[in-house]
N, C-alpha and C positions, 0 to 999 in steps of 0.2 A: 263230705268226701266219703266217709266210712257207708253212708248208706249206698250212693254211686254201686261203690263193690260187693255189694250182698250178692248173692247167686241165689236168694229166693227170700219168701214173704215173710216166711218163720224170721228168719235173719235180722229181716228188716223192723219188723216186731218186737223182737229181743231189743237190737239198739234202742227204740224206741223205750221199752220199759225199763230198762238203765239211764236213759235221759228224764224222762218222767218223774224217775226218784232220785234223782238229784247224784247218779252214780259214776265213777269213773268210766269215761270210755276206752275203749280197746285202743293199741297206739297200731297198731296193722288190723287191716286182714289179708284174708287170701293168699299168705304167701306159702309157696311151697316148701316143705322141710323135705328136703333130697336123701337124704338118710334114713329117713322114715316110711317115703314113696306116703306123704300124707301132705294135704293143703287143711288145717283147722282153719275154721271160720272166721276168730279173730284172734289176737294175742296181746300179750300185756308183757311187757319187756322191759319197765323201769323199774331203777331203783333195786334191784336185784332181784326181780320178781320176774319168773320166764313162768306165765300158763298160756296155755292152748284151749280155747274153747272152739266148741263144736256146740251148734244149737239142729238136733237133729230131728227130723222129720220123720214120717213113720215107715219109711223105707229102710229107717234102721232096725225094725222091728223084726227083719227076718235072721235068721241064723248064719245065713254063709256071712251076713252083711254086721252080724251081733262079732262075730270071729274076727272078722279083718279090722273093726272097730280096737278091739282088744289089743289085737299085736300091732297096732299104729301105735294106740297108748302106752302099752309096755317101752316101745322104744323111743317114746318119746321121755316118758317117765327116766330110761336110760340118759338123755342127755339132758338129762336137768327141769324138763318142765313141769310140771303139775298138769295135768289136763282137768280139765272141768265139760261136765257135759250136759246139758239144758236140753231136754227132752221134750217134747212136744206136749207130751202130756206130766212132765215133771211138775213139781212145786217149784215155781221157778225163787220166789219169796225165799226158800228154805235152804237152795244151795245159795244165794246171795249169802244169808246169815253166815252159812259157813264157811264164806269166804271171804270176808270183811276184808280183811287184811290186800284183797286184790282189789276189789269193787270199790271200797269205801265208801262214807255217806251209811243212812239208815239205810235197812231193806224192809 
């Protein structure tokens, strides 16, 4: 079901390499945060855990699009979530580690 709602290949990728090692999947995606005027990619909502990830492409690469990124996170960070952000060309291995606690399983 989670792959159905990807809105691109990156997306679909990421679930894949969470699946592959053996990692928590996201319990939504795509839903829109109306307070935020932001839709993250996937989310993780159990167990007292609210993050927002976003696995972004390299259209985020530019400045107007780096800014509007920011004060999504800021307000989102405002209402409780963590945002995590998986960059296209990030270590993706490296933010898992450092977020065990959401993903679970090795990375």
């Amino acid at each position: 079901m989670l792959l159905q709602l990807c809105e691109s290949d990156l997306e679909q990728n990421w679930l894949l390499y969470l699946h592959q090692r053996g990692l928590r999947l996201p319990d939504a995606a795509q839903k829109y945060v109306e307070n935020c005027k932001t839709r993250p990619d996937f989310e993780y909502t159990r167990n007292g855990i609210y993050a927002a990830i976003y696995v972004d492409g390299s259209q985020h690469d530019y400045p107007y699009r780096e800014q509007r990124d920011q004060q999504q996170t800021e307000c989102l960070e405002d209402y409780g979530y963590r945002v995590i952000r998986f960059g296209y060309q990030a270590d993706w291995d490296a933010i898992l580690r450092d977020n065990m606690h959401i993903f679970g399983g090795d990375a």
